[in-house]
N, C-alpha and C positions, 0 to 999 in steps of 0.2 A: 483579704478584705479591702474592699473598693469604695474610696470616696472623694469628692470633689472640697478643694479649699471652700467655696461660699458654702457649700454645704455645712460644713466644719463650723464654718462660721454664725451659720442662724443656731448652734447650741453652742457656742463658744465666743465668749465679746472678744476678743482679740487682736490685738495691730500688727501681729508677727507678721513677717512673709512667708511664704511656700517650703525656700531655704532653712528656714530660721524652724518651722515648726517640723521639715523633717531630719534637722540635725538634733530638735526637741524626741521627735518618737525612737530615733535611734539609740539615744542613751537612756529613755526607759522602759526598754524591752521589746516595743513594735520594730519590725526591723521594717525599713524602708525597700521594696525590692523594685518598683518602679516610681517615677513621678513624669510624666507625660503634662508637658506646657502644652494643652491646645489651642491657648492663644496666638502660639506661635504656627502650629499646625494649622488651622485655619484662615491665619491673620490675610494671606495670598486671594480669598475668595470677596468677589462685589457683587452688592446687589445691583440687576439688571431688568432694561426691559423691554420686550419684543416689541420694534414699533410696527412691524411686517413681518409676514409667513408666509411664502410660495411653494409649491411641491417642486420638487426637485425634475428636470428636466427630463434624468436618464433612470429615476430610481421614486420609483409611487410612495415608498412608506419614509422617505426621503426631504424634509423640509428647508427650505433655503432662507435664515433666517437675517432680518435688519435688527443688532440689538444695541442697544443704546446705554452706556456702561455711566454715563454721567459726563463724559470727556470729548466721544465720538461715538460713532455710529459702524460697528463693527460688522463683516457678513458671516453667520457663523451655521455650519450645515449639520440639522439635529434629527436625529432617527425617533424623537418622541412624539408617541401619536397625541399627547397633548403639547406640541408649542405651535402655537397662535399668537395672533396681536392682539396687545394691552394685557397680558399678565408680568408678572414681576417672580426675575427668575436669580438663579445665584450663579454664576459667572463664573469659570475659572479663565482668567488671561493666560496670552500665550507666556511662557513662562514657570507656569505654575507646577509644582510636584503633587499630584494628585495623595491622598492617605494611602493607597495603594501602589506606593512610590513609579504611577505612572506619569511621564512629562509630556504637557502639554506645548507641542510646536504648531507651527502655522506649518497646513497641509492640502491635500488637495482630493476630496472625496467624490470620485465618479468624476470628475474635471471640472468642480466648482471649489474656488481655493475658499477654505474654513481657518477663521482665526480666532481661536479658541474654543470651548465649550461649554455646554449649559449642562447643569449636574444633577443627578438623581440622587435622591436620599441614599438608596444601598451604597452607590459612589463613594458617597464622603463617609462612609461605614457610621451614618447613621440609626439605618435601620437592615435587616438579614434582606430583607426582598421591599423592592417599589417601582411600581407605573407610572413611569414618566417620568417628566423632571418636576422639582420644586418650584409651586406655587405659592408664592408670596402674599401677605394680606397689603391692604393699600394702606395700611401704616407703614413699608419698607418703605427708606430712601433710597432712592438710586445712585449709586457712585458711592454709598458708605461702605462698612465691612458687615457681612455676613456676617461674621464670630461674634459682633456687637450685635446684633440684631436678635440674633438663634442665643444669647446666655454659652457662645463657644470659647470662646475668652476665658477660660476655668483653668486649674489646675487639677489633674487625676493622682491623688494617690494609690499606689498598691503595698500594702502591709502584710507581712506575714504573722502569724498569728500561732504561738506555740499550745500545746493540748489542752496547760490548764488556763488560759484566759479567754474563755470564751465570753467574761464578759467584755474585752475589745472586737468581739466579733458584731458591735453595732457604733454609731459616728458617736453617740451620746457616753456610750465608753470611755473612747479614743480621746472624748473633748474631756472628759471628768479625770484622766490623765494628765491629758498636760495642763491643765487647770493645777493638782496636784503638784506640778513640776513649776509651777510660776507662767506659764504661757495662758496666759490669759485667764477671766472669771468664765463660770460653768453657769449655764441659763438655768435655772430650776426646772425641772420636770413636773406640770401639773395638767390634769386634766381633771372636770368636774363631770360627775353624772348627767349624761344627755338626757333630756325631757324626754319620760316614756309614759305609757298607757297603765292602769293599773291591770290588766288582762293578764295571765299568766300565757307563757310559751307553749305552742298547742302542741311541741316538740319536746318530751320526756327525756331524761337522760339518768341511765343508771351504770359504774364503774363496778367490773365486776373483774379486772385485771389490776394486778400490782406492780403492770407496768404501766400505768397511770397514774399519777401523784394527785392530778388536778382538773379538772373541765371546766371553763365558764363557756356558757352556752347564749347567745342574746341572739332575738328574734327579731326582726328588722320588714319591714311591709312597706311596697310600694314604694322602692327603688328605683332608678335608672341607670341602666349601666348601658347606653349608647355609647359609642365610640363619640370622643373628644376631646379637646388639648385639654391640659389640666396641667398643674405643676409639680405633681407626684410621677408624671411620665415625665416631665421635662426633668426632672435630678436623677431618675432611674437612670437615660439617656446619654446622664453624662459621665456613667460608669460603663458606657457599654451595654447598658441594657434595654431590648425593644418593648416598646409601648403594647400595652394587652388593652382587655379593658378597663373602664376607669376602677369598677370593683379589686381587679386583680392589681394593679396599680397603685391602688392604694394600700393593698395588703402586704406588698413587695418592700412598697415606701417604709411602711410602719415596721415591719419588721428589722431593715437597715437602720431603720433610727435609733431602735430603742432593742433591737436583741430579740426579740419574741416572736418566735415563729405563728402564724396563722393562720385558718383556713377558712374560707366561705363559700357555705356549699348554697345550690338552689335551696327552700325548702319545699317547695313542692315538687321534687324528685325525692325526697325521702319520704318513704314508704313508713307512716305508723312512726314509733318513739326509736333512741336510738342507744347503743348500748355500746362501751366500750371492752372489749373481749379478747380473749385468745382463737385465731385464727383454726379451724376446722382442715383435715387432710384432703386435698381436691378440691377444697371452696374456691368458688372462680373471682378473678378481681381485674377491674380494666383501669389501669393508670393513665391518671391523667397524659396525653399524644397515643391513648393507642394500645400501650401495651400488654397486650393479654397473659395473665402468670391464672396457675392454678396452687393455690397458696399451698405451704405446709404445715403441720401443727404447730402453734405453739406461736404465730407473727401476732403482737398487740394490734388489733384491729378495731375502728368504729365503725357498727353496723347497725342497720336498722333493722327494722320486718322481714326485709326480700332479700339485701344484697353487704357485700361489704363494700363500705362509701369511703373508706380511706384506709391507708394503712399509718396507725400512729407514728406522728413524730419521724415522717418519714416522706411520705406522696398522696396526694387526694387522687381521688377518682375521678373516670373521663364520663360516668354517666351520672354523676349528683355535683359537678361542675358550674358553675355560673357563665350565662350566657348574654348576650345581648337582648336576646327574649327574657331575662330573670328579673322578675319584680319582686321575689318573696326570697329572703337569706333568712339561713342560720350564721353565726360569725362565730369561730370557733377559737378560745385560744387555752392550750392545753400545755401540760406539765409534764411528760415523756422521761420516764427512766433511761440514762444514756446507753447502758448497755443491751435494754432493748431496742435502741431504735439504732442502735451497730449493728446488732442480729439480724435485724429488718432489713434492714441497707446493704447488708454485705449479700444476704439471700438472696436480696431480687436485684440484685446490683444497681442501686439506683444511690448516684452523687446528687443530693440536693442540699439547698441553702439550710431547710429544716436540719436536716440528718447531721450539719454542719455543725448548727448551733447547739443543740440538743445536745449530742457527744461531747463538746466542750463543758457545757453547763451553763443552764439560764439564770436568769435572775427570777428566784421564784417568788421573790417576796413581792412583787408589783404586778402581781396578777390582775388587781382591782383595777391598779390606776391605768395600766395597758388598754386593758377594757375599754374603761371610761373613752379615754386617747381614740382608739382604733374605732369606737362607734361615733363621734361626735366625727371625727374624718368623713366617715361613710355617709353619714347623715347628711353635712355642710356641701360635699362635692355630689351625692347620688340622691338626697332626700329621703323621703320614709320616714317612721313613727317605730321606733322600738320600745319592745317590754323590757321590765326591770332584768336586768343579767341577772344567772343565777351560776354561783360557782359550786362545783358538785365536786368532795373531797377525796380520793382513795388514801391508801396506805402513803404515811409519809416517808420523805428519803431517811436515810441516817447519815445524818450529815453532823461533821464537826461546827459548832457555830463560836467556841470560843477556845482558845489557847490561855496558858500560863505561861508568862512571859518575863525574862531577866535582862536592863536593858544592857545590862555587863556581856549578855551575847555577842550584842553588836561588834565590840572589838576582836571577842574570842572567835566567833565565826567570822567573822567580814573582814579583819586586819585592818582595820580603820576607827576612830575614836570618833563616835557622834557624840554630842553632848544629848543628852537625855530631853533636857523640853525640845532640841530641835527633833529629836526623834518622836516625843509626843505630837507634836505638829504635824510632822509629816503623815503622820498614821492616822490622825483625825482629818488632812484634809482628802486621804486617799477613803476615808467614810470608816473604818476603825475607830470605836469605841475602848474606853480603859477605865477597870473598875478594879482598884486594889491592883493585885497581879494577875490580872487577868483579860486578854486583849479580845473582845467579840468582833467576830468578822461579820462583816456586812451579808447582806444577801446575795449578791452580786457576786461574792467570791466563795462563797463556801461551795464545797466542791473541789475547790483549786488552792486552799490552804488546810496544810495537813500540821503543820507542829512549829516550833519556835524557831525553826531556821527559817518557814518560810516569811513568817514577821520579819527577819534580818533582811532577809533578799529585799522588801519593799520597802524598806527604810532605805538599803543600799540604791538600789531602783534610781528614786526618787535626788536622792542626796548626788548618787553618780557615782557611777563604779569606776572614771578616771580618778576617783580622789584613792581609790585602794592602793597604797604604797606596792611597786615591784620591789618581790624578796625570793632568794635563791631557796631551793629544797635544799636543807643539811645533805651534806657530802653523803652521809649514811645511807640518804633514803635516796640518791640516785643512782643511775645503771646497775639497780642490782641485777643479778644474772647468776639464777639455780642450776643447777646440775641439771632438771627436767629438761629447762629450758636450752640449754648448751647441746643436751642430745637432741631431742625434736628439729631446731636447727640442725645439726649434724646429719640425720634422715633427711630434712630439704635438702641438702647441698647434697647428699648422694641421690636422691629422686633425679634434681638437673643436670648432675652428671652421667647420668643416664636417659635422656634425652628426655625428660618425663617433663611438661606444665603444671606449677601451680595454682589452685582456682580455690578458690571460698564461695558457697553457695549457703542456702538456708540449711538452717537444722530443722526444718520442719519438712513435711511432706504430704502428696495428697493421701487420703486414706485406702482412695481404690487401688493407688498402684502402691501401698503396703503389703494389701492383699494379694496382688498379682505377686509382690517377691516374698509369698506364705509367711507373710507375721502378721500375728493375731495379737492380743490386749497391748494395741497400744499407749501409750501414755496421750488422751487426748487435750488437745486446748481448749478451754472453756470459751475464749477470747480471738479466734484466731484472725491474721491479719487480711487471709481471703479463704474462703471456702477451700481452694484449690491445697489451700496450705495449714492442716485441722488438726497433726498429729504431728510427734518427735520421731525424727526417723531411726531405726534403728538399726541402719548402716545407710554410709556412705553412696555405697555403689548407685542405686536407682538417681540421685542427682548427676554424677558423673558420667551415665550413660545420659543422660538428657544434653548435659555438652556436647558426646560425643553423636547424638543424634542430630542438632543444630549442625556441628561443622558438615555431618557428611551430608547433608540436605543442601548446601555451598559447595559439595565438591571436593571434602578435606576429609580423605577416609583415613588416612596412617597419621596415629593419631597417637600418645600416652602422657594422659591426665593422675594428678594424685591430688590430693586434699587432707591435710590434718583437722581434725575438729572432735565436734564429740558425737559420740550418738548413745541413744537414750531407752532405757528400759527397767522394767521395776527390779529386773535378776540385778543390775549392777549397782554397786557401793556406792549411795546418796541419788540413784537412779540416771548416772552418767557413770560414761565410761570415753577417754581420750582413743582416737582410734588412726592409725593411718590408712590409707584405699586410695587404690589406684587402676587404674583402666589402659589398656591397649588394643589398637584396634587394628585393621589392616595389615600393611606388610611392617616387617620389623626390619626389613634393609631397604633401600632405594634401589632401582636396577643401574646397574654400573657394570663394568668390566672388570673391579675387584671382587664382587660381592655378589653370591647368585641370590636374586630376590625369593624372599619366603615370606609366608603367613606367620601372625604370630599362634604362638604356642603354649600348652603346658608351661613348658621349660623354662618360657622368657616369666610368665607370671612368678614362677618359683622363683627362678634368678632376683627377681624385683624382691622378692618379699626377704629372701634371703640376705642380700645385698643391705636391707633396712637393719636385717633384726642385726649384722654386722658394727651398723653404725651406732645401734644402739648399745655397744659393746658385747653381745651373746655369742658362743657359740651356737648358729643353727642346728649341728650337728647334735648335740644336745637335747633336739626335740621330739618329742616320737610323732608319728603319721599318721593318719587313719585316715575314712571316707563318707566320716560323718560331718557331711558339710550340708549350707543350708540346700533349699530345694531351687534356690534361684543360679547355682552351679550346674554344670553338665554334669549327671552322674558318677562318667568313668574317668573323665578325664579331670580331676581337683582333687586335693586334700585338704584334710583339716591337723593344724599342727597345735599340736598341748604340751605342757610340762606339767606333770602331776596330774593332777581333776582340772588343773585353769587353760582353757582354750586360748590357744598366743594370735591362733590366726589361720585364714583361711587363701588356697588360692587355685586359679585353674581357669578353665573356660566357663563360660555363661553358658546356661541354657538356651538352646537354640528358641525355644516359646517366647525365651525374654527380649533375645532378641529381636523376632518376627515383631513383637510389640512397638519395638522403639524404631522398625523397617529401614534397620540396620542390615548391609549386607556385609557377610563375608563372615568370619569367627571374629571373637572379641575375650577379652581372658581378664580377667581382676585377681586384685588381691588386696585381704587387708589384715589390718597388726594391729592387735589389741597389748599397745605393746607397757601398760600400767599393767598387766599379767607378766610381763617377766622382775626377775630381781633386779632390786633397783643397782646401778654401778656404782662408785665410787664416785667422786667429786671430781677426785685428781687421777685425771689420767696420764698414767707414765707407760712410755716407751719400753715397750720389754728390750733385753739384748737382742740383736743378731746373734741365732745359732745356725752356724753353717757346719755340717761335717764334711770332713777330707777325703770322705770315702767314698767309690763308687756305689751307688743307688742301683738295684735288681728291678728289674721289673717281669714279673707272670703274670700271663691273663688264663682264666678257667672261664669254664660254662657248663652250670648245672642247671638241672631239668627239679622244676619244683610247682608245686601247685600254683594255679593263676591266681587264686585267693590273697596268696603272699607278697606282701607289698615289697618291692625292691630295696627303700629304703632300710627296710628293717634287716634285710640280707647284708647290705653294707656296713649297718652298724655291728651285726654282728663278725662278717670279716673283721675290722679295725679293735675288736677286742681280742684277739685270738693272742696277737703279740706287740710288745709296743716298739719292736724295731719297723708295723707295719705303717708307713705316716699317711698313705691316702690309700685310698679304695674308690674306684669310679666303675660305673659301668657303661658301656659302649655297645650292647645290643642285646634285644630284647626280641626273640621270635616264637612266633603261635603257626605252624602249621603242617604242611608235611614233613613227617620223621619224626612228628613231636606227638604224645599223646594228646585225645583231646581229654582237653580240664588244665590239660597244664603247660607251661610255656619256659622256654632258655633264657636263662640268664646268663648275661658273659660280661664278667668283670678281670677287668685289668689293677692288682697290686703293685705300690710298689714300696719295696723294704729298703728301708736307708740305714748301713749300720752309722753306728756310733764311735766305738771303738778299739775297732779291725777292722780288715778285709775280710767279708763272710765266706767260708770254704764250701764246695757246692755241696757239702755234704749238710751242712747248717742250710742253706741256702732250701734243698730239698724238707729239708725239716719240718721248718716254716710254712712250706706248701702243703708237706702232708696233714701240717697242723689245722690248716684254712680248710682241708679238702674231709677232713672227719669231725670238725667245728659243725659244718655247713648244710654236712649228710644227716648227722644227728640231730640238731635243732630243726632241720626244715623239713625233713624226710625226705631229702633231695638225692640226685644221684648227677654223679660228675659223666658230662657229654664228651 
C-alpha cells in the first residue's frame, strides 16, 4: 500500500514528520517497507527556458539548443522533436543523477559540446511512455526547482499490509490509525447526496449470485472524460502511478482513499439491463488491455443482454470500458465475497488493486456514503446529472460483528497490565463499541476479528508491544527433543552422509501430474494458493523429480535429493502420514582412476532405503518383499517392502514414461519410508556389547536353479533360518540364459558360518551345507547347479 505524506495529511491534521509517522506505523502493525524522500530525488532539477533552437549541423532529428536556467545561458544538444524557442522546460545540470541512476556530464554529441539536458516525463519516471520533453505552463519560474513547481517535494510511503487488515489497504485507514495511536486528529468522512434527476436508471439490475453481498448502481449523463490535469492524477502520480482518464482517475483516486473498489462502465455499451451471475462454460470475456479468456463455470460475473462486462470483484472489461468518447456511465460500487473474487483471480490470473482489497475485506458498512463521495467527485471534475443510486442487496456475509470480552485477558494473554479505562479508550478510538461484556466491531474490521485475543492484540497494537515485559520459557517447556524427533534427525544425518541434499518443497501438488503418477481421490483444496498447486500430494517423489529436472536443464545430472514431510491421503491415520523420499540421478561415482564410473541402480535405491530404515533402528532384514509397487515405478526393477499388512516402503527405478515427462535423461531410481509403519524404538538407545568370536569363519557359495517368479530376497531369508551359526547370506549373481531353463534363473549365494564355540570339523561344516541345500530344494522347488 502506497501513499504520499500530503496525501496522509488532507485526511489526517497532523504536525508529525515523515520519521515520526513511520516509526508511528511501525509499532502498530503497518510495517514500513519503503519510504522514498522525492524531495530529495528531484531537488537536483530547474526550471528552464529555450531562448534558441537550431538543427544540428551533422544530425536532422538533432537540435542545438540556447537554454537559459536563470543564472546563464547554457548550449544543450536535444533529440526532441518538440524543443523550440520560448517554452519552458526542466533542466537537469551537469551534475545531476538522473532517477534512473544515470549521470549527467558535459559531453560532445556529433562534435557539438552539450552541457546538460532537458528531460522527458518517462525520464524522471513520471509517466511509462512520453513525446518529448516537458512543457511547462507560463506560471513556471525559471531558476526555481522543478520538485516545487510539479508537488515533487513528497514523501512516498510503502506499507505492508498483513491478510486481515484490509481495512489499511486505503490512506483513510492508515490515517484512522495513527489518529488512534496519538499521531494526529482523523478528518471526518462525509459526503452528502449529489443533486440528481427524479428519473429512475434506464439500467436494471438483478443479483442472482451469492457471490455478491451488494450492488449500488448510479447513472450518470453527460460526462466529460477528456484528457486533462486534475488533482486525482497528480496524487495517483505520486505513488507511481500514470495518469488515465479523468473518469478512471478519479475512480483509482476514490478507491485509494477510502478502500472501495469501483468500476465505470460506458452505458451505452451495455446492452439491455444487467445482471450479476455465475459465469457459463466457454462464455467469452475481453479484460480490460486485451486479454481474451473463455471463462469457466462457476467465475461471479456482471453481464448484460449480449455479453459479460466484468468479472466481479476482480477486472472490468475492454468492450463496456470508458473512453474519451464516453458521455453516458454507469458507476458501479459492489460488495464481492472474498473467496470468490480469489477463485476469480487465481483462474484468470489476474493481480489487481480490486482482487487486493476484496480478499482482505472491505468496509461494507459505508456503501451509501462511498456512493455519495465517488459521485459528487465525478460530477465536480467530469459534470453530468445523476439518478438517485440504487443499492440492490444479495445474500449477506456471515460475519462476526461482536465479541464477549474479559478485560483481565489483557494481562493473561498480552503479559502486560492495561488498566481497563485506558483500554476502553483505546478500543473506542480505534471505532469499537462496548456494551456490558460485549465488544462490537466496527464495519471496517469484521472479517479480520474473530474472538477475544484479537480485542487483546489491538489494545496491545495501539498501547505498544515495547511495553510487553521479556520473559524466559520455563526450563520445562524448552529444547524439548522426542524420540520421533532424535530419529528423523538420525535419517538426515545418514541421508548427507550419503552424499544425498536436503530440500523442503510444498505439500501440495498439481492435480494433472497426480494423475500422470496414477493417484486417484485426492484430498482437494478448496482454497488453493495457485491452480498449479489444488491437491495434497501423496508422495514425495513428483516434487523431487521437478528439482531434479531444474538442475539437469543447468547441466547438473548426478544428482541425490531426499525430503522428510508428509504426504496426504484419506487411507492414512488423521489423513497424514510422515514419509521419507529420495531420488538419484545420473552416475553414482564420478569418473576417477579409483572408481569405474556407473549409472545408478536398483541396488543404490535399496542401499538408500535400507541404510534409513537402519537409522531408524529396524532390522531391514526383517521385512518381506514383493512387487507391488505404485505404477510410477519400473515394473521389474523396484519393490515394495511390508511388515505385516503395513507397507514400510517402496524403492527402485522410475518409470521410464515418467521420466520422458520430466525430459530427464538417463535412469533415475527413488525410494521412500513410511517409516510411522514400523515399531516405534525405544527412547534410550544403548550400545549393544561388541561380540567377536575367536574362531575361524567358513565361507560356501551355492547356485540353485529356481523359478524367475522367486524373489531373491526371500531365498536369503530363507538361507539365514536354516541355522544360526549361519551370520550372513549374500548373493553375488544372478543369470537367465543359456544352460538355464527358460522361466527360470541361477541364483548363487555365498554363506558365511561363524562358529561360536569351537572350531567347526568339516564334517559339521558339510552338515550345515547339506542343511542350506535340502532347506532351499524343498521350499523353492529348486535344484542346486
Amino acid at each position: 500500500m502506497k501513499f504520499t505524506l500530503s496525501w496522509l495529511k488532507q485526511l489526517l491534521d497532523t504536525a508529525a514528520n515523515a520519521d515520526e509517522i513511520a516509526l508511528a506505523l511501525n509499532s502498530i502493525g503497518f510495517e514500513v517497507e519503503g519510504m522514498e524522500d522525492k524531495g530529495a530525488l528531484y531537488n537536483p532539477f530547474i526550471i528552464a527556458e529555450i531562448k534558441e533552437a537550431t538543427r544540428h549541423p551533422d544530425a536532422d532529428k538533432l537540435s542545438i539548443c540556447q537554454v537559459n536556467n536563470g543564472q546563464e545561458t547554457l548550449q544543450i544538444v536535444c533529440a526532441a522533436t518538440n524543443a523550440r524557442a520560448g517554452i519552458k522546460v526542466v533542466l537537469a545540470p551537469v551534475g545531476t543523477t538522473m532517477p534512473n541512476a544515470m549521470q549527467i556530464k558535459v559531453s560532445k554529441i556529433r562534435g557539438i559540446e552539450s552541457k546538460g539536458m532537458l528531460c522527458a516525463a518517462d525520464e524522471l519516471l513520471l509517466e511509462d511512455n512520453s513525446e518529448g520533453i516537458i512543457e511547462l505552463g507560463s506560471d513556471a519560474e525559471v531558476g526555481t526547482k522543478y520538485a516545487d513547481y510539479a508537488n515533487l517535494n513528497d514523501v512516498v510511503f510503502d506499507v505492508a499490509l498483513t491478510a486481515n487488515r484490509g481495512d489499511g489497504a486505503s490512506v483513510y485507514g492508515i490515517a484512522r490509525d495513527l489518529a488512534a495511536k496519538g499521531i494526529g486528529t482523523l478528518r471526518p468522512f462525509t459526503a452528502t447526496s449529489p443533486q440528481s434527476t427524479e428519473n429512475k436508471s434506464p439500467i436494471a439490475l438483478t443479483i442472482e449470485d451469492e457471490g455478491c453481498h451488494a450492488f449500488s448502481a448510479t447513472y450518470i449523463s453527460g460526462v466529460n472524460n477528456l484528457p486533462r490535469a486534475n488533482a486525482y492524477a497528480d496524487a495517483l502520480k505520486g505513488i507511481g502511478s500514470s495518469p488515465k482518464t479523468p473518469l478512471v482517475d478519479i475512480s483509482n483516486f476514490a478507491m485509494m482513499n477510502y478502500g472501495r473498489p469501483n468500476h465505470i462502465y460506458d452505458a451505452d455499451k451495455i446492452k439491455g439491463d444487467m445482471v450479476v451471475r455465475k459465469s457459463r462454460a466457454g462464455e467469452p470475456f475481453v479484460a480490460i488491455g486485451g486479454q481474451e479468456y473463455n471463462l469457466p463455470e462457476g467465475l461471479t460475473v456482471i453481464a448484460d443482454n449480449a455479453m459479460v462486462l466484468c468479472i466481479g470483484g476482480v477486472i472490468g472489461g475492454e468492450l463496456s470500458k470508458v473512453t474519451e468518447e464516453t458521455k453516458n456511465i454507469l458507476v458501479e460500487v459492489g460488495d464481492f465475497d472474498p473467496v470468490c473474487v480469489t477463485n476469480s483471480g487465481r483462474v484468470l490470473n489476474q493481480h489487481t488493486d480490486a482482487r487486493f482489497r476484496f480478499e482482505r475485506g472491505i468496509d461494507h458498512g459505508n456503501t451509501e456514503l462511498f456512493v455519495n463521495y465517488l459521485c459528487n467527485l465525478i460530477i465536480s471534475s467530469c459534470g453530468g446529472q445523476a439518478t438517485k443510486s440504487k443499492i440492490t442487496l444479495g445474500k449477506p456475509q456471515n460475519l462476526i460483528t461482536e465479541v464477549k470480552f474479559d478485560f483481565k485477558l489483557i494481562k493473561t494473554l498480552g503479559g502486560v497490565d492495561v488498566a481497563e479505562g485506558t483500554a476502553r479508550e483505546i478500543l473506542d478510538r480505534l471505532g469499537f463499541s462496548l456494551e456490558g461484556d460485549r465488544v462490537k466491531i466496527p464495519t471496517w474490521r469484521q472479517g479480520g476479528i474473530d474472538g477475544a485475543a484479537d480485542i487483546v492484540e489491538e489494545v496491545l497494537r495501539i498501547y505498544g508491544f515495547d511495553s510487553i515485559p521479556s520473559a524466559s520459557l520455563p526450563l520445562s517447556q524448552a529444547n524439548i527433543s522426542t524420540a520421533q524427533v532424535d530419529l528423523e534427525n538420525s535419517m538426515r544425518r545418514t541421508m548427507a552422509e550419503r552424499s544425498m541434499d536436503e530440500v523442503v518443497s510444498w505439500s501440495f501438488m498439481d492435480e494433472t501430474i497426480a494423475r500422470k503418477f496414477g493417484h486417484e481421490n485426492h484430498i482437494k483444496l478448496s482454497n488453493p494458493i495457485s491452480i498449479e498447486l489444488n491437491v495434497m500430494r501423496k508422495t514425495i517423489v513428483p516434487n523431487l523429480m521437478t528439482f531434479a529436472s531444474r538442475n539437469n536443464a543447468r547441466g547438473y545430472s548426478d544428482l541425490g535429493l531426499f525430503e522428510i514431510g508428509g504426504v496426504y491421503a484419506s487411507e492414512y491415520k488423521g489423513s497424514q502420514m510422515p514419509c521419507l523420499a529420495g531420488i538419484r540421478s545420473g552416475k553414482i561415482n564420478p569418473r576417477s582412476v579409483h572408481k569405474a564410473e556407473r549409472a545408478v541402480s536398483f541396488y543404490d535405491a535399496k542401499a538408500d532405503l535400507y541404510a534409513a530404515i537402519a537409522a531408524y533402528q529396524f532390522d531391514g532384514n526383517k521385512l518381506a518383499i514383493s512387487r507391488d509397487v505404485p505404477s510410477y515405478y519400473h515394473p521389474g526393477r523396484s519393490a515394495c517392502f511390508t511388515l505385516g499388512k503395513n507397507v514400510i516402503g517402496y524403492c527402485g527405478e522410475i518409470h521410464p514414461e515418467i521420466i520422458e515427462h520430466y525430459d530427464l535423461n538417463g535412469p533415475m531410481i527413488a525410494f521412500e519410508l513410511l517409516f510411522n509403519n514400523l515399531p516405534q524404538p525405544k527412547n534410550v538407545i544403548k550400545r549393544g556389547k561388541l561380540d567377536v568370536s575367536d574362531y575361524q569363519a567358513v565361507v560356501r557359495d551355492f547356485a540353485f536353479i529356481v523359478a524367475d517368479s522367486i524373489a531373491v530376497a526371500e531365498i536369503l531369508k530363507a538361507v539365514k533360518s536354516v541355522n544360526p551359526l549361519i551370520e550372513s547370506a549374500d548373493v553375488f549373481d544372478v543369470y537367465v540364459g543359456k544352460g538355464v531353463e527358460e522361466g527360470k534363473k541361477s541364483v548363487a549365494i555365498t554363506i558365511r558360518i561363524q562358529p561360536r564355540i569351537k572350531t567347526l570339523s568339516e564334517e559339521e561344516i558339510s552338515s550345515i551345507s547339506l542343511e542350506v541345500i535340502s532347506s532351499i530344494t524343498k521350499k523353492f522347488e529348486a535344484t542346486l547347479r
